[in-house]
Every structure is written in structure tokens, then in C-alpha cells.
C-alpha positions in Angstrom: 0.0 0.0 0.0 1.3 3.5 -1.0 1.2 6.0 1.8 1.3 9.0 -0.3 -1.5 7.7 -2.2 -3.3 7.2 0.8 -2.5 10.0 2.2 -3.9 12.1 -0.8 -7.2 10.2 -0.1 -7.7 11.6 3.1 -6.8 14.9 2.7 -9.9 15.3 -0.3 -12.0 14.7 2.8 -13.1 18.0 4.3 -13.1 16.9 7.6 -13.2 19.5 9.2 -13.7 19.2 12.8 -15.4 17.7 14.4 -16.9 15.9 11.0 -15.3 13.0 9.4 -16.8 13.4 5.7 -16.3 9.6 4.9 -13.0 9.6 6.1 -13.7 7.8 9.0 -16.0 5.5 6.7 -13.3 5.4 3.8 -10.6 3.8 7.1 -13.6 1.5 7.8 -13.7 -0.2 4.7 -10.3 0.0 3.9 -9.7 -2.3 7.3 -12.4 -4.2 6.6 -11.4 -5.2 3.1 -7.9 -6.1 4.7 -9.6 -8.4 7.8 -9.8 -6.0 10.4 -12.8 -6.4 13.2 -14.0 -2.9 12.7 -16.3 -0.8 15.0 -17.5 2.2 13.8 -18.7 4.1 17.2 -21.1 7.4 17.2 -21.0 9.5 20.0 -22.8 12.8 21.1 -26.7 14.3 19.9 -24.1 15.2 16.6 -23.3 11.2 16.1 -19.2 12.2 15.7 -17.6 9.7 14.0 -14.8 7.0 15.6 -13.4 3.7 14.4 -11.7 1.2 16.4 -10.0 -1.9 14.5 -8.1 -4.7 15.4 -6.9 -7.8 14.0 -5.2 -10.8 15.6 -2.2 -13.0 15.5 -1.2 -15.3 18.0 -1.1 -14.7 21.9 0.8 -11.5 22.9 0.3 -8.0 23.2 -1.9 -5.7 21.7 -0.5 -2.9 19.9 -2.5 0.4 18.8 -2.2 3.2 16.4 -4.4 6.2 17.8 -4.6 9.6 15.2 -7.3 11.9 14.3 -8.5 12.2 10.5 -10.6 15.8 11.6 -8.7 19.1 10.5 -9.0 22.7 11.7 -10.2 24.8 9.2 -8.2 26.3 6.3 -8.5 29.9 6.7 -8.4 32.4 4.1 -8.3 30.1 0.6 -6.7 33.2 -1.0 -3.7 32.7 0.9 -3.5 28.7 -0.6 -1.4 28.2 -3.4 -3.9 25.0 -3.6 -7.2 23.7 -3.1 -6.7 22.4 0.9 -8.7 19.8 0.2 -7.1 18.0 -2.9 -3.9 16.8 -2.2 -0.8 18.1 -4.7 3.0 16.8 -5.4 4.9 20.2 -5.7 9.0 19.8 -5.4 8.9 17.0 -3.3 6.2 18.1 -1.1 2.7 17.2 -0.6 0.5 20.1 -0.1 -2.8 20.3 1.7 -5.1 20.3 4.4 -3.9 17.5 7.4 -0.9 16.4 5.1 0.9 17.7 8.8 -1.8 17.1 10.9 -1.7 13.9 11.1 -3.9 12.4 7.5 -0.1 11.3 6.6 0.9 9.7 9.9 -2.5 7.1 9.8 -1.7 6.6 6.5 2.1 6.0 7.4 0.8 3.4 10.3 -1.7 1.8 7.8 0.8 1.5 5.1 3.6 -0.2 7.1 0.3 -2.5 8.9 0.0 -3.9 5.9 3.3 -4.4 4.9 3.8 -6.7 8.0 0.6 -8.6 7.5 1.0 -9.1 3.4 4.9 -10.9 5.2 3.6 -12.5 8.6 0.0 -13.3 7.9 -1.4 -14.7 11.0 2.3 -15.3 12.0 2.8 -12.7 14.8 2.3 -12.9 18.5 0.0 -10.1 19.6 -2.8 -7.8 18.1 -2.3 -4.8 15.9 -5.1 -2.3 16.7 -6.2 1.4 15.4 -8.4 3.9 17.0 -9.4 6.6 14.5 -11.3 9.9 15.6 -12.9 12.7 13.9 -12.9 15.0 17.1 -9.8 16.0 18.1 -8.8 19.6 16.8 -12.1 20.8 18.8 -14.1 19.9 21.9 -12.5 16.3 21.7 -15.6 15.2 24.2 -17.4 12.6 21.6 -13.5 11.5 19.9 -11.2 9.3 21.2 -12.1 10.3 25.2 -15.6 8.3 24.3 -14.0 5.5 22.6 -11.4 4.9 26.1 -14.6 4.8 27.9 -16.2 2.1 25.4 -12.9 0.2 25.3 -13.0 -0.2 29.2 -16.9 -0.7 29.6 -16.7 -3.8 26.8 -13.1 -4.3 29.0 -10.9 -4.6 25.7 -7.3 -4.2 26.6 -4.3 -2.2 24.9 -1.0 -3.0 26.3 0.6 -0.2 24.2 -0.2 2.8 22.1 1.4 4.9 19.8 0.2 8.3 19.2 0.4 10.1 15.4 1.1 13.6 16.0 3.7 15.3 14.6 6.1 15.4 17.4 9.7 16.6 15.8 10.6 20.5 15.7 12.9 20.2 12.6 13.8 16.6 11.3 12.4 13.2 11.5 13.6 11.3 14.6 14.6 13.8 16.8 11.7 14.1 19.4 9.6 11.4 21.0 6.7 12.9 23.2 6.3 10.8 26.9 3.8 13.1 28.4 2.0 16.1 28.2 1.5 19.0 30.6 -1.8 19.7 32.2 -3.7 22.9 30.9 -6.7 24.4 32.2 -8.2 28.1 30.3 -9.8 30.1 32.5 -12.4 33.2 32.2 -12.1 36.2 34.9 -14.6 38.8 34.7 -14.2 42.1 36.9 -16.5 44.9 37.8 -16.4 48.3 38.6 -18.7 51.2 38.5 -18.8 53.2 35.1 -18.0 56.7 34.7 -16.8 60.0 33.2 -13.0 59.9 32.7 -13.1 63.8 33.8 -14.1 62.2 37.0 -12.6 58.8 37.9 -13.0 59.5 41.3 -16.7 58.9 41.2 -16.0 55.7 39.5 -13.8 52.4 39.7 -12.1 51.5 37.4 -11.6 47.6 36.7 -8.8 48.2 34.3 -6.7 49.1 37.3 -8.0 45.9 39.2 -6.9 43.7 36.5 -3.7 44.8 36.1 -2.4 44.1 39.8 -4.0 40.8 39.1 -1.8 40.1 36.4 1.2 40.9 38.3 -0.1 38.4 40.7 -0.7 35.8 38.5 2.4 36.4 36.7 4.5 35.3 39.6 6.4 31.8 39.1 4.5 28.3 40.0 7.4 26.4 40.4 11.3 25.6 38.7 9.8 22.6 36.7 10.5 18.4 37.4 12.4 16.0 36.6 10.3 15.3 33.2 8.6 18.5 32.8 9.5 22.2 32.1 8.0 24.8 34.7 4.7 25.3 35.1 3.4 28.8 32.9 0.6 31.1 32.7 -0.3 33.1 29.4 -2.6 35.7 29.6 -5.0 35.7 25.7 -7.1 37.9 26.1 -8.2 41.4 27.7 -11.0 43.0 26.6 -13.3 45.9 27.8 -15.6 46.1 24.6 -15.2 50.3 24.8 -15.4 51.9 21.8 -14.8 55.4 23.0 -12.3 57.2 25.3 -14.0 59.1 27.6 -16.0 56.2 29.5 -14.3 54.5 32.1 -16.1 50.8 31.7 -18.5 48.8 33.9 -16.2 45.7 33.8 -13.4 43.9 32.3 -12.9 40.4 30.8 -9.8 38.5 31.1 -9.2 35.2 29.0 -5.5 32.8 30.6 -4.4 29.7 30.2 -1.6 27.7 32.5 0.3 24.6 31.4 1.2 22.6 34.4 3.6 19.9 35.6 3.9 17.0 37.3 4.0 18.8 40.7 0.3 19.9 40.6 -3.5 18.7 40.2 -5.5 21.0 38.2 -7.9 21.3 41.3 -4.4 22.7 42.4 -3.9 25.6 40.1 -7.4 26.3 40.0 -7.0 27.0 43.6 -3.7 28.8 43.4 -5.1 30.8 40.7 -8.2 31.6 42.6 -5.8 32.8 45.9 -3.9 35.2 43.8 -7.3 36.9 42.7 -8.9 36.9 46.1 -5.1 38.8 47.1 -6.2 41.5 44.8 -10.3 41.4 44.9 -13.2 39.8 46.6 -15.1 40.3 43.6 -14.9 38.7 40.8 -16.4 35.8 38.4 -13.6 32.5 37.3 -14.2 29.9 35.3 -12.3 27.1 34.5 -12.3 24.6 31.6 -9.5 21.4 32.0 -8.7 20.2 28.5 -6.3 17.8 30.6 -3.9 17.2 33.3 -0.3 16.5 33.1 0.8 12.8 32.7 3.7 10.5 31.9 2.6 6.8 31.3 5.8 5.1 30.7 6.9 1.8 29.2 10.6 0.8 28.8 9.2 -1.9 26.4 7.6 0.1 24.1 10.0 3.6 24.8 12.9 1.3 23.6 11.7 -0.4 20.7 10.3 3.1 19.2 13.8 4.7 19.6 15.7 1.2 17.9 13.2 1.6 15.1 14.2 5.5 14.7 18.2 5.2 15.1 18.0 2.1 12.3 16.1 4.1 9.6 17.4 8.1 10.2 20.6 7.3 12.5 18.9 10.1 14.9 19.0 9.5 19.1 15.3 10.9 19.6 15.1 12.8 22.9 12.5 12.1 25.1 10.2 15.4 25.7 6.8 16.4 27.4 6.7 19.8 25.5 4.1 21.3 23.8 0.2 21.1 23.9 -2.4 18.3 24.4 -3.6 15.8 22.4 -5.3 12.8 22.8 -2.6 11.0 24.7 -4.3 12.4 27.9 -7.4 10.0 27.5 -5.1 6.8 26.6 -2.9 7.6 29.3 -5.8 6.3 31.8 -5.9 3.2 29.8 -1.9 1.8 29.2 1.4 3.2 28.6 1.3 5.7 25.3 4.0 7.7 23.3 3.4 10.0 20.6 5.9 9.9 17.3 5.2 11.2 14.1 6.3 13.9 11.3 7.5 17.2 11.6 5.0 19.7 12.9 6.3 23.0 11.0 3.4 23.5 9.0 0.8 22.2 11.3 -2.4 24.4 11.2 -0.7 26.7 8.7 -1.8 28.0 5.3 -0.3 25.8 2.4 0.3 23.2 5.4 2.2 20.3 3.7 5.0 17.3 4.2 8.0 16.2 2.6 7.5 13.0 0.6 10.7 11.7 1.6 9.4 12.2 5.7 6.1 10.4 4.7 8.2 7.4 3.8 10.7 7.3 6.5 7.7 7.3 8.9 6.1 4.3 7.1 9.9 3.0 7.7 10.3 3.4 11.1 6.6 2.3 12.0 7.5 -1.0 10.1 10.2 -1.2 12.0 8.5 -0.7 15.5 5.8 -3.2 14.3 8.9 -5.8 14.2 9.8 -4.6 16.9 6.7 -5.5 19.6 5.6 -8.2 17.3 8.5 -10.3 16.6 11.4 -10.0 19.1 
């Protein structure tokens, strides 16, 4: 199986999240045709689509592939040099929409799948399982955290998993994700009492308030772990929604979010965050949305055999990070050990996002080679 020609398949899906288009379907039948169980799994009033496919050798450990075939959206088309939705060979490069993020990578996985099977058949100890979602980019409530609670209620297992996203900064190889931080975006709404700026001291202003709150919640967390950088708070938005200059507003809206290590819960920093506020204010309004909290899940058995299978097809060491966003590791995570590995992430989410060819096939490489790896040693 070609995984550029795959990989062009997908990306003429729109999926845009968190829709799957028939790309879920298309993976479906694809597996299907190639003796995968498949189970095609609806979640949500909105029915998002998820697959989960396995198929089986002898006794030994199951293996699976989790990626995401749902895209963000592509912007301004003007900006394109393509269509984002049909897939183009320019120079080497394969242009369009989740040719990054990650259409490539399940295609990679799927490609070097079948390579194995077409040579072992039956003939390998363990199961090679995929869990496909159309709801990651977005909410991510009806996507792959839906199927982790459908795997444990019919009590399938997964010894390992291996995560698609595109993990390396610059070349293939270099960076093999073992956790994630925590992150939790919050919403801070302050009030004052409008008035004249002539006269400010018939008012209050809740510009002032939310600046000494900054400075607050600016101050440092912590100096970082062992596995994970220090904890850090961005500030996204402030907004007043005044359109003139000579009001001094009713209120002001703050938008943060903090990324956070291994050395706190996120009922933690929600209650860190909420102390630094009070130091400033008694009144206010927060809210607080987890996408996820900080994990590491680690397995020496898998962690090994993913960085043998890199040094033999690039010659790179891969370091071992926990940089960066979330992704759906933070659901598998609860259900066995999971790494994420993929392509390089330069163009992720950009206009005239696209891949090297040559990356696309080293990545079918070095998933072959991990398949091996677990399967055969």
C-alpha cells in the first residue's frame, strides 16, 4: 500500500472538525477489506464519528495506532497556493489540508500494517489495533475520550499505544513525546462602577483591578521536574468592549491559560489561581475549563523499541520530551502506557500546510520497523 496515495485520499476529505466526511467510513472499509474487526462508534446528539480496529495474530500484546483524520479549518483560501482539500505533489512536497496534521501519519501506520501482514500473515504474536477519531482539533468530548470509555466498559485491553502527532521540531527522529502537561483556560470577569473619565474618582475602574491581578498571576508556579519544564501562565485575552475614550467601563474580561507539571493537580492551580485573585479582589467571576492534566505513562518496552526503530532508519538519538500542547494521549494515558511519534510539525495548522515526501516514507519505515519490533522480538 502506498502511503502517499493514501494520504492524498484523506486529505480530499473535508473533515473539518469535528466531521469526518467519509473519512472515518473510507478507514472502515479500507480495514475491513484487509480483515480488520472494525467498529465504527457514534457518540454525542451530533453522532461524531470514531473507528476502532483490530486484528489478531497469535497470543501477545496488543499494539495500537491512535490519530485523528478531523482538521481545523483552512483559513483564508486566498492565501492557498492550492485547493486544501485535494492533495498536490509540488517539489517533493505534498501540499494540503492534514498532510501535517496527522492524514499522513495514519496513513504511514496503515501503510507499514500492511506491509507486516502481506509478510507474517497470521504469523505474529499479539494484536495490531487502530483507534481513528474525527474529534480531536475541537471539543474532543465525543472523539477518542468516548472510545477509552467504550474500550473499558466492553473491557478490551491495549498494552501499548502509539500516538500520530507530529512530534519533531525540525527533522524526523529527533523528538519522541512521553507526556504532556496539564492545561486548564480560564475566564475572569471584573467589575467596577462606570463613569466619566473627567471624574474617575466617582468611579472604579476595573482596568486598574486587573492589572495588579496580572502581576499576581504572573508570579512563578514552580522551577519545573524532573520530566517537565516549569509550570506557565499566558494571559490571551483582555478585553473591555469600549469603543470610545471618555467612558471609564463597567467591567473587564480577562481570558489565561496555564500549562502545568507533574508537581500539581488541576484542582491545584485552579486554587492557586483563585488565591492570587482573592489577594487583589473579593469580587470577581472564574471559570475554569480542564482540557487535561499532566501525565507521563511510561513503558521501557515500548520507549525502547520506538527509539531502535528510529536510530536504524534516520541514524537520529530521539530525545524524550513532554513539551508542547495536548492531544489525545491524555485520554489513553488512563488506559496503558502511550508515546506519541510522528512527522514534523512546521506547518501544522498553517496555510499551504504540507510534508516532505521523503518524511512520509521514513515514517512508514520506522513504524514498520516498531511493528517488528513489539511483534516479533
Amino acid at each position: 500500500m502506498d502511503p502517499i496515495e493514501l494520504s492524498s485520499k484523506l486529505i480530499g476529505y473535508r473533515s473539518i472538525t469535528p466531521n469526518s466526511s467519509g473519512s472515518i467510513e473510507y478507514l472502515k472499509k479500507l480495514l475491513e477489506k484487509n480483515k480488520f474487526e472494525c467498529h465504527l462508534l457514534e457518540f454525542g446528539k451530533s453522532k461524531v464519528k470514531n473507528l476502532y480496529a483490530f486484528i489478531k495474530g497469535g497470543k501477545g500484546p496488543t499494539f495500537c495506532f491512535a490519530g485523528h483524520t478531523d482538521v481545523v479549518p483552512p483559513g483564508d483560501l486566498k492565501k492557498w497556493k492550492t485547493d486544501p482539500f485535494k492533495a498536490v505533489v509540488q517539489n517533493g512536497k505534498l501540499y494540503g489540508r492534514g498532510s501535517c496534521d496527522m492524514k499522513t501519519a495514519i496513513a504511514a501506520f496503515i501503510a507499514a500494517s500492511m506491509d507486516f501482514l502481506e509478510k507474517n500473515g497470521s504469523k505474529f504474536r499479539g494484536t495490531i489495533a487502530m483507534l481513528f477519531t474525527a474529534d480531536e482539533e475541537g471539543e474532543a468530548e465525543f472523539g477518542t475520550k468516548s472510545v477509552i470509555k467504550w474500550l473499558k466498559k466492553k473491557k478490551i485491553n491495549i498494552d501499548y499505544c502509539l500516538v500520530g502527532e507530529p512530534t519533531n521540531p525540525n527533522i524526523i527522529g529527533e523528538m519522541i513525546k512521553i507526556g504532556r502537561r496539564g492545561s486548564i483556560n480560564f475566564y475572569l470577569e471584573i467589575c467596577g462602577i462606570q463613569g466619566h473619565v473627567a471624574y474617575p474618582e466617582r468611579t472604579k475602574n476595573p482596568i486598574d483591578i486587573i492589572l495588579k491581578i496580572c502581576e499576581k498571576l504572573k508570579e512563578p508556579f514552580d522551577k519545573g521536574s524532573k520530566n517537565f519544564q516549569p509550570t506557565s501562565l499566558v494571559i490571551t485575552s483582555i478585553d473591555t468592549l469600549n469603543d470610545v475614550t471618555n467612558i471609564i467601563p463597567e467591567k473587564i474580561n480577562m481570558k489565561f491559560n496555564v500549562r502545568f507539571n507533574d508537581n500539581f493537580k488541576s484542582d491545584e492551580v485552579i486554587r492557586i489561581v483563585n488565591k492570587r485573585i482573592r489577594s487583589v479582589t473579593s469580587k470577581f467571576v472564574l471559570k475554569s475549563s480542564i482540557s487535561g492534566e499532566s501525565f507521563i505513562n511510561y513503558s521501557k518496552t515500548l520507549t525502547d523499541s520506538l527509539i531502535r526503530s528510529i536510530k536504524k532508519v534516520t541514524n537520529v538519538n530521539p530525545s524524550l520530551s513532554t513539551s508542547g500542547g495536548t492531544s489525545d494521549a491524555r485520554f489513553i494515558c488512563e488506559l496503558c502506557p502511550v508515546l506519541e511519534f510522528g512527522l514534523v510539525g512546521k506547518t501544522m495548522h498553517q496555510t499551504n500546510e504540507m510534508m516532505e515526501i521523503k518524511n512520509i516514507k521514513k515514517l512508514t519505515k520506522i513504524y514498520l520497523e516498531l511493528i517488528k519490533n513489539i511483534f516479533t522480538d
